[in-house]
Structure formats: C-alpha cells, structure tokens
N, C-alpha and C positions, 0 to 999 in steps of 0.2 A: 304243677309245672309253672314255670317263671314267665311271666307274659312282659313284651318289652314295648315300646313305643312306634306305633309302627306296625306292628305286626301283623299279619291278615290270614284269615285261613282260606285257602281256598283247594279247588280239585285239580287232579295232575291229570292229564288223560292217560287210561291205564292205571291210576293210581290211587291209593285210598285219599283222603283230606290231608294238605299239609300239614306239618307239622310248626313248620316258619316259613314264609316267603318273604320276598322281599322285591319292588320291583323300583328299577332306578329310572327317571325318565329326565329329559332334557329341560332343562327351565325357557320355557316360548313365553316370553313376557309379551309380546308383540302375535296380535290374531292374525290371522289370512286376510281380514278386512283391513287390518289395521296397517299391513305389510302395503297392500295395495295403496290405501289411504297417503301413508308417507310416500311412496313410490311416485303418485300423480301428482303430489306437492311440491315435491324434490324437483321432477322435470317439469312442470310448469313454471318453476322460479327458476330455474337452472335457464331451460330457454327463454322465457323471457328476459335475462338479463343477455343472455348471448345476442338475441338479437335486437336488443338498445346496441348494444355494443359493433351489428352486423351494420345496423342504420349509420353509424358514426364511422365506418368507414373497416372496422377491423372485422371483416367477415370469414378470417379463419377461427374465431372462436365457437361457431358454428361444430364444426369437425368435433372439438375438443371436448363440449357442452354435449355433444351424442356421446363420445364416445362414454363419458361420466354417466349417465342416463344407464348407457350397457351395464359397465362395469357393474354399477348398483342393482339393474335387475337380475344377473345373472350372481350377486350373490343372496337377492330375496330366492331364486328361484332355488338354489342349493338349499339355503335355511327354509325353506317348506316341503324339499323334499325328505329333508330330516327332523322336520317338527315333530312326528308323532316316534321314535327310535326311541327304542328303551332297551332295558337290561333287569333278569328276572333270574331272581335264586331261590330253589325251593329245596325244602328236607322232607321227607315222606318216608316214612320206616327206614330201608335201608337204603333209601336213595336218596341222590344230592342232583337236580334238575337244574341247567344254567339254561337259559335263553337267551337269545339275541335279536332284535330285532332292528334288521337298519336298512332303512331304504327300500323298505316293501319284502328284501331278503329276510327270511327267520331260518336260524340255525338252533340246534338244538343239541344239547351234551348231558346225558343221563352218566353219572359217576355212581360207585357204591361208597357209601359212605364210611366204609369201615377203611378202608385205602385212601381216601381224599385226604388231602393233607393244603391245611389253609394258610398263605407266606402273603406276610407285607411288611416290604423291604425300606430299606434306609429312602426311598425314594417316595415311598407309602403308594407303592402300587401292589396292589394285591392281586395272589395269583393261587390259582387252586390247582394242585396237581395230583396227579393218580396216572399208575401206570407209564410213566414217561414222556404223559404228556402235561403242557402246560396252559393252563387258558387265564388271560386276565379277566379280572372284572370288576367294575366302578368306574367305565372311563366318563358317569353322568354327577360323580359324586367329588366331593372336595377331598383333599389327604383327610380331615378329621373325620368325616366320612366314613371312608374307607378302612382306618385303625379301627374304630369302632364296631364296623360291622365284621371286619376279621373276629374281635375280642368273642362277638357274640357268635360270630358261626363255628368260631372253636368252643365255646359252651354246648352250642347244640350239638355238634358232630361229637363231644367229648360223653354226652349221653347216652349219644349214640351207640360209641365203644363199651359201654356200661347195661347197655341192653335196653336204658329209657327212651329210647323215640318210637 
C-alpha cells in the first residue's frame, strides 16, 4: 500500500487500526503565555499613553484607551477558546470517520465508504457526501490543502470500492 506524507495510523473506537487519517488543526503561532504576555503590554502602553494624554487635559481618551484594551481581550479570549479545534478524517475498512472538534463540542459522522463520495468545488471547498447528506471538511487547511487531500481520499475510498482497504 501507498504511504503518503502525513499519514498516521491510529485506532477508531469500535474500530480495527486506521487505514489513513488525517487530522487538521488551527495554526496557534501565539501560546496562552504569550497571548497574555502581548495583552499586559498592549494595555500597559495603551494606558499609559492615555493617561499622559488625561494629565494634559484630554481625559476622554481614557474611555476609548478601555475600551481598546476590551476589544483586544475579548478577541484573545475567542482565539484560546479555539486554540485547541481541529478536524479528523479516518478510513477503517469500510468506514469513513470525520470528527470535529470546536470549542470543547465533538461531533462525530461515521459514513460507509462504499457510498461517500469526496467534491471539491470551483471554490476548493471540499465536501463528503453520502446518503443526502453533506459535511464540509478543511475549514483548518488552505484551497491547496484541501485539492490535495480530496485527490488522496479518492485514492483511498477508490481501494476501497476495489475491496483493498
């Protein structure tokens, strides 16, 4: 069998050893120390400049200087609630497992593989469907990404149909 870059074996619960997985996660260039770090930096120079500015007489920059300070916590506090969110594709005999994981929610879609059928469109969003339903998946990958691993999950799922997984 064809081994590709990337690939990992791991176990399904319920399930014999993958056959491919593949798991997408968030790129967090920035740690929870490091988040905090810029955060106490940002509003320490934020207010201290606000209030040079409150001494000289303009003390509604005050207001404006907090409200900057929120703004930017409350989007560190979003991006650490999503720092650890990923996205998980496995092939296991005749199953196709996606996962999701976002925000502490995990969903879960076991497909049969012989009925999945793998689409990535003009837009290069890929989408696996079976039975009438549709799930996207790669919202943690780039379009090149995305063509790619379509290419390859139609290799494996086409094994599939061939009786090799």
């Amino acid at each position: 069998m064809k081994t590709y870059p990337g690939e990992q074996r791991m176990a399904i619960s319920g399930a014999p050893t993958a056959t491919y997985s593949l798991i997408a996660k968030r790129n967090c260039s920035l740690s929870t120390s490091g988040r905090h770090f810029v955060l106490a930096l940002v509003s320490s120079v934020t207010f201290g400049i606000a209030l040079v500015f409150a001494t000289l007489g303009a003390w509604l920059i005050l207001p404006f200087a907090g409200l900057e300070v929120l703004v930017l916590y409350l989007a560190f506090r979003y991006i650490e609630r999503h720092a650890c969110d990923y996205e998980r594709i496995s092939i296991a005999e005749d199953k196709l497992l996606l996962e999701f994981h976002e925000a502490g929610d995990i969903r879960r879609v076991e497909l049969n593989c012989f009925w999945a059928c793998i689409q990535c469109d003009a837009r290069q969003r890929l989408t696996v469907r079976s039975h009438g339903r549709e799930i996207e998946f790669g919202r943690h990958l780039t379009g090149r990404q995305r063509v790619a691993l379509a290419r390859r999950l139609k290799k494996y799922l086409g094994t599939a149909y061939s009786g090799g997984v």
